[in-house]
DRENBA-560972 format. One record per atom (N, C-alpha, C): residue number from 1; atom name; x, y, z negated. Coordinates in steps of 0.001 Angstrom, whole numbers, plus 500000, padded with zeros to 6 digits. Atoms other than C-alpha are relative to their C-alpha. Layout:
BEGIN
{atom NUM,CA,{X,Y,Z}}
...
This chain:
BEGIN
{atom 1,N,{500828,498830,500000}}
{atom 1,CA,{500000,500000,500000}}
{atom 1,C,{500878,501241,500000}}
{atom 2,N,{498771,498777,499881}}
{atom 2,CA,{501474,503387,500615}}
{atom 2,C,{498852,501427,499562}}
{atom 3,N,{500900,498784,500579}}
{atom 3,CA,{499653,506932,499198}}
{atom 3,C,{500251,500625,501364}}
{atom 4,N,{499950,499123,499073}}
{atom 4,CA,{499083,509768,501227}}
{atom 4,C,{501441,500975,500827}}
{atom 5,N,{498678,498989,499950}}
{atom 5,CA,{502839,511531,500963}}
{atom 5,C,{500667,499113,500163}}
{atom 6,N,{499008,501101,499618}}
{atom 6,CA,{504203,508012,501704}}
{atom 6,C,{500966,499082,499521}}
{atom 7,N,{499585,500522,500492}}
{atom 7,CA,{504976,506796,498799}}
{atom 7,C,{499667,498459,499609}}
{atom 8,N,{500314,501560,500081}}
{atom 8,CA,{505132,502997,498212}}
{atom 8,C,{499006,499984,498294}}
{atom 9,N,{501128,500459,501228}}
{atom 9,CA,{502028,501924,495609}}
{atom 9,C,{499856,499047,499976}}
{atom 10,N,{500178,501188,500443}}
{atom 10,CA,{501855,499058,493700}}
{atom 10,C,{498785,499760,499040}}
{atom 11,N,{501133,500338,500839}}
{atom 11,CA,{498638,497571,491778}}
{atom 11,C,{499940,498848,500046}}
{atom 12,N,{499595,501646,500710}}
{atom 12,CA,{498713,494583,490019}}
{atom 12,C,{498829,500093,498772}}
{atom 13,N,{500492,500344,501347}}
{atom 13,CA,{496294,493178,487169}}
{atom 13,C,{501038,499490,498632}}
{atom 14,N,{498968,500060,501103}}
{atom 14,CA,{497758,492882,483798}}
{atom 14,C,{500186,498464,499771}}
{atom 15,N,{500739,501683,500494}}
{atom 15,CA,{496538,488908,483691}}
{atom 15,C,{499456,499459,501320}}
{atom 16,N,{500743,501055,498712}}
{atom 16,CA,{495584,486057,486573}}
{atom 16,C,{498465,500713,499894}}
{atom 17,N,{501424,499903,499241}}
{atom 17,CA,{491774,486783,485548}}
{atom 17,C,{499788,501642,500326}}
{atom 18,N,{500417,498222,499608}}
{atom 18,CA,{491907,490768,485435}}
{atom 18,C,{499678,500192,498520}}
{atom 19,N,{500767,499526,500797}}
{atom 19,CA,{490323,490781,481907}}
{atom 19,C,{500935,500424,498505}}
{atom 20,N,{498863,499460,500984}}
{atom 20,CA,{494013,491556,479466}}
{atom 20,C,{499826,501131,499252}}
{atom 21,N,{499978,498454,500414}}
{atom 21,CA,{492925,494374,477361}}
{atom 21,C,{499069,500381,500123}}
{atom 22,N,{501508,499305,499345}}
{atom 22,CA,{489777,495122,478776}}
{atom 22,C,{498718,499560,498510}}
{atom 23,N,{501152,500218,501135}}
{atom 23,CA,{487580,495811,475647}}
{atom 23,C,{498445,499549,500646}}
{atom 24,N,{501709,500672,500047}}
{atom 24,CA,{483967,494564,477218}}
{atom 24,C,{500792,498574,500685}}
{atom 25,N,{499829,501241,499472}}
{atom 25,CA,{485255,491425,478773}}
{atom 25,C,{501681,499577,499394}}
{atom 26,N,{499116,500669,500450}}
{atom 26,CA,{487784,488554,477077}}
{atom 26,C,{500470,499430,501194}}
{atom 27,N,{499039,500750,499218}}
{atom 27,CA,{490698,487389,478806}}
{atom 27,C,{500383,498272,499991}}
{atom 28,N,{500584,501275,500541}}
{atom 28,CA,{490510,483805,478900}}
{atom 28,C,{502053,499273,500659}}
{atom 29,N,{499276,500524,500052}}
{atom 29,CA,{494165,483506,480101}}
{atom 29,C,{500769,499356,498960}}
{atom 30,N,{499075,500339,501085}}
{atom 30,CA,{497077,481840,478374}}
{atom 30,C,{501111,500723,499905}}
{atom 31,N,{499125,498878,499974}}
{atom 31,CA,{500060,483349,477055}}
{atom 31,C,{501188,499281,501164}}
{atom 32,N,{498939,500847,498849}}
{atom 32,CA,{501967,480622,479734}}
{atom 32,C,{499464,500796,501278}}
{atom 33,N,{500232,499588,497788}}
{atom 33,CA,{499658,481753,482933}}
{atom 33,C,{500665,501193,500238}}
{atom 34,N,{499155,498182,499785}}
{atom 34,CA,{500550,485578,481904}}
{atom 34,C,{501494,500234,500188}}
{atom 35,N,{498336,499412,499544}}
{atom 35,CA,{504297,485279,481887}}
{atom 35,C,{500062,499424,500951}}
{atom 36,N,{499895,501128,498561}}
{atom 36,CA,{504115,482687,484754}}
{atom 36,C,{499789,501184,501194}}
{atom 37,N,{500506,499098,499298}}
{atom 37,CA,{501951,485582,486607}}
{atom 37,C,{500696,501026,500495}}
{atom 38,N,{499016,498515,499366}}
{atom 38,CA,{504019,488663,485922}}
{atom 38,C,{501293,499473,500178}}
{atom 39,N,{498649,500678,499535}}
{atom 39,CA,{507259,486632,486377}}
{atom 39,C,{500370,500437,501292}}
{atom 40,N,{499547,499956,498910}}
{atom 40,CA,{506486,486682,489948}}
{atom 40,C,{500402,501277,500543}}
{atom 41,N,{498996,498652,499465}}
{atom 41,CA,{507727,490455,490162}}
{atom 41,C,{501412,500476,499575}}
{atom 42,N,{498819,500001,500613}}
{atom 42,CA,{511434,490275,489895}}
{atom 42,C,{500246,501377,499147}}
{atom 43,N,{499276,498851,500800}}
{atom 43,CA,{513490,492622,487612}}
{atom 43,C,{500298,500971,500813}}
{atom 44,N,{499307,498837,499216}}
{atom 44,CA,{515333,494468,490253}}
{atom 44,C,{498613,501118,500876}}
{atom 45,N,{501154,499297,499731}}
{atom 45,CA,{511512,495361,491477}}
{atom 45,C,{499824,500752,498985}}
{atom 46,N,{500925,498676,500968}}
{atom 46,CA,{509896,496590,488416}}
{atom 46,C,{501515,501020,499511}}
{atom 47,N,{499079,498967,500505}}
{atom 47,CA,{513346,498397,487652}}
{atom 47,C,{499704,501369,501076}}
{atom 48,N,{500420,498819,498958}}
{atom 48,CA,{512218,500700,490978}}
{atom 48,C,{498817,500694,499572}}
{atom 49,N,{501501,499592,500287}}
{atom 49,CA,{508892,501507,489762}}
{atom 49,C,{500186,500925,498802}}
{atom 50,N,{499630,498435,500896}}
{atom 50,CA,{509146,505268,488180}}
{atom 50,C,{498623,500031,499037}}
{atom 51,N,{501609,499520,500706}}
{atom 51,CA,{505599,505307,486974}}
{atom 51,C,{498691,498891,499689}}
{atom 52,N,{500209,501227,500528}}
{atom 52,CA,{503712,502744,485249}}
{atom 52,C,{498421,500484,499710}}
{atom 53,N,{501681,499274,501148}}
{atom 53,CA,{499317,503648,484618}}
{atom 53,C,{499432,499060,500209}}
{atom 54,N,{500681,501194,499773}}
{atom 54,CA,{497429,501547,483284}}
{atom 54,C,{498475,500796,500037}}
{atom 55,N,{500781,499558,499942}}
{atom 55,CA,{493783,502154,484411}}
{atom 55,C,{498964,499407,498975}}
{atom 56,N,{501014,501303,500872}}
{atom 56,CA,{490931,500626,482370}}
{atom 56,C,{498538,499910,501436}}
{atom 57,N,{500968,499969,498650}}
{atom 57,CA,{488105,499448,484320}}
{atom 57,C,{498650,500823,499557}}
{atom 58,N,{501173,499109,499792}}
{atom 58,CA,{484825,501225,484976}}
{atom 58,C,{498917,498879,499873}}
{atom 59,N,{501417,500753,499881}}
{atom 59,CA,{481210,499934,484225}}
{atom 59,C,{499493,500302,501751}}
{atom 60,N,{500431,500010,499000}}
{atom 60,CA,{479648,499256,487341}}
{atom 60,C,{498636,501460,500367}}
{atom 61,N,{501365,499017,500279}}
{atom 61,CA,{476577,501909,486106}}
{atom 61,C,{500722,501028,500449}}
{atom 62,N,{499264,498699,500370}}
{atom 62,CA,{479185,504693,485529}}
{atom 62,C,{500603,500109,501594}}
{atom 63,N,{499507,500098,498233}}
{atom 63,CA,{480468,503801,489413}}
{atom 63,C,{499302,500466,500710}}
{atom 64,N,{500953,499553,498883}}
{atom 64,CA,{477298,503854,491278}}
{atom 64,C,{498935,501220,499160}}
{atom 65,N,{501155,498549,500040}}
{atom 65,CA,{475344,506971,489301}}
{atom 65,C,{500903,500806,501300}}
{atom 66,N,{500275,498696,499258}}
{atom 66,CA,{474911,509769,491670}}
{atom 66,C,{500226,501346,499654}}
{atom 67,N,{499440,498656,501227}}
{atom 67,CA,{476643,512903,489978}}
{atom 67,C,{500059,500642,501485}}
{atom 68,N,{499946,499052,498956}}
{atom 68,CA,{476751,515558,492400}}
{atom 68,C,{500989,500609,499709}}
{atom 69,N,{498870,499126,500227}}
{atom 69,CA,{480146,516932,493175}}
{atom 69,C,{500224,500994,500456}}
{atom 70,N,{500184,498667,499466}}
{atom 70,CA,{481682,519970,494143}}
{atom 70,C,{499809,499712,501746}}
{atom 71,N,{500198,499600,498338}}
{atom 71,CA,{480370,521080,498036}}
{atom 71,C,{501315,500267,499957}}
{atom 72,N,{499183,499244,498744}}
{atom 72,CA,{482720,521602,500964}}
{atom 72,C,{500518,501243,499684}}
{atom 73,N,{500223,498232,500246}}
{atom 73,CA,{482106,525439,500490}}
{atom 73,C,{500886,500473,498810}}
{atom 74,N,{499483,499518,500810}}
{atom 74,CA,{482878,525794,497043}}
{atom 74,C,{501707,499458,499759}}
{atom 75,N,{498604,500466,500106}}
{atom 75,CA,{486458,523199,497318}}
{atom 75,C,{500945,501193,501186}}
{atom 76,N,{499559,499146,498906}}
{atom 76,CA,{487225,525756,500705}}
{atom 76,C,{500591,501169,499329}}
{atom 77,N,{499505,498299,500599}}
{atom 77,CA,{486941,528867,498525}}
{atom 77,C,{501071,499279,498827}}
{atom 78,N,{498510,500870,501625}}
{atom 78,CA,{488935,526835,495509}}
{atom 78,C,{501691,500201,500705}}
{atom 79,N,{498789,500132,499033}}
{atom 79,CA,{491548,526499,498261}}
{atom 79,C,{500767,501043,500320}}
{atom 80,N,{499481,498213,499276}}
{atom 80,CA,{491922,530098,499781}}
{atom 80,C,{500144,500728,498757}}
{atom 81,N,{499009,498987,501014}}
{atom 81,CA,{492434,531728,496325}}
{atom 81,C,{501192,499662,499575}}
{atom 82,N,{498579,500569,500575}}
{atom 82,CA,{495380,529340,495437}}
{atom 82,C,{501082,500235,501057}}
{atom 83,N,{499110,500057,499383}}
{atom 83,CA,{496665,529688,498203}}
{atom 83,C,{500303,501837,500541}}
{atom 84,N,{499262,498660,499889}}
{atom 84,CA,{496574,533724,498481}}
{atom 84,C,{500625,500196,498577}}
{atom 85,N,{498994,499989,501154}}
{atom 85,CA,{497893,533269,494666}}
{atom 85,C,{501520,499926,500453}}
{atom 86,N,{499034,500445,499631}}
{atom 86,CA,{500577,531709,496265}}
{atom 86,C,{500763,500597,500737}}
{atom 87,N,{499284,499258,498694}}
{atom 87,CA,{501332,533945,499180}}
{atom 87,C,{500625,501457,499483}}
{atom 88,N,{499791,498860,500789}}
{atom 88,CA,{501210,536969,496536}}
{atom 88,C,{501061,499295,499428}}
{atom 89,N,{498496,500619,500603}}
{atom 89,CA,{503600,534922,494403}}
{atom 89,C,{501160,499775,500615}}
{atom 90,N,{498784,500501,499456}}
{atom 90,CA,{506087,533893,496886}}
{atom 90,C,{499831,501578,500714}}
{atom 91,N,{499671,499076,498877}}
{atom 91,CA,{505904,537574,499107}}
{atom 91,C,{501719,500200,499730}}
{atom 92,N,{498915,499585,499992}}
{atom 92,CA,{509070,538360,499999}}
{atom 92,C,{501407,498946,499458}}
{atom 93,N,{498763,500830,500280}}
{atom 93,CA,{510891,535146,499035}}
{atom 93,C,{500236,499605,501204}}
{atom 94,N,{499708,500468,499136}}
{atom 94,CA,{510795,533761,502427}}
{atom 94,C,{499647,498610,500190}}
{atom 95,N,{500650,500841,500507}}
{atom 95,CA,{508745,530967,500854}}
{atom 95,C,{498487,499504,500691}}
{atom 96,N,{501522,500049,500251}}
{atom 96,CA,{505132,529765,501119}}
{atom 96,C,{499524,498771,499026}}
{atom 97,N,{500872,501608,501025}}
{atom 97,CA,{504636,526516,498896}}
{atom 97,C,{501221,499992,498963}}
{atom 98,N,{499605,500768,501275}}
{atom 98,CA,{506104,525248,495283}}
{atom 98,C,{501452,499033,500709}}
{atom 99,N,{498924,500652,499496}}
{atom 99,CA,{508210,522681,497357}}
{atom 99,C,{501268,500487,500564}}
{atom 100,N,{498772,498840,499642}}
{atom 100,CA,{510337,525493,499061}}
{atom 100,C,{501025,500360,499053}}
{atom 101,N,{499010,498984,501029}}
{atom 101,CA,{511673,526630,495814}}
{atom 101,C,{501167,499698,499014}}
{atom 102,N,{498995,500650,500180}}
{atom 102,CA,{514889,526303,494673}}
{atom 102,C,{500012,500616,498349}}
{atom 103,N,{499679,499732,501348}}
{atom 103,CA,{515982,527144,491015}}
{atom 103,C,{499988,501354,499795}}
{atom 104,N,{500080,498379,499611}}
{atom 104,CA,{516658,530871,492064}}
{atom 104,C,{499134,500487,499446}}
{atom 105,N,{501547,499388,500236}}
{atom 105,CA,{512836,531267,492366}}
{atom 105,C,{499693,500054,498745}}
């Protein structure tokens, strides 16, 4: 799996069934299947892996309600003030984004 900026993503369950930790549902593994399981990701792998989250899972209810998020419109305007924040903040560096900026800034 790779994210949007191209970074390599990894997701893994903590346990063969998925259920390690997970307060509404018991894990019915053993403590043999679980090291057997995560075994199979060598050392020199998880030594690459900068960032480690563990998610918890979601009720299925809390998934499919219908919450109404922000419109188009209002994420557009969200957009165009950060980014004339930004253009005011950087004038005159020769800049336009956060990533440009060296220690100087």
């Amino acid at each position: 799996m790779k994210t949007q900026e191209g970074f390599p993503e990894i997701a893994l369950q903590a346990c063969p069934c998925g259920h390690y930790g997970d307060p509404l549902k018991e894990c019915r593994c053993s403590f043999q299947q679980i090291q057997r399981y995560r075994s199979r990701l060598s050392g020199p792998l998880l030594d690459r892996i900068d960032i480690h989250i563990e998610v918890p899972a979601v009720k299925y209810k809390e998934l499919a309600e219908e919450e109404q998020g922000e419109g188009s419109l209002e994420i557009r305007q969200r957009v165009q003030r950060a980014r004339k924040v930004q253009q005011e903040r950087f004038l005159g560096e020769g800049i336009y984004c956060n990533a440009q900026m060296r220690t100087s800034h």
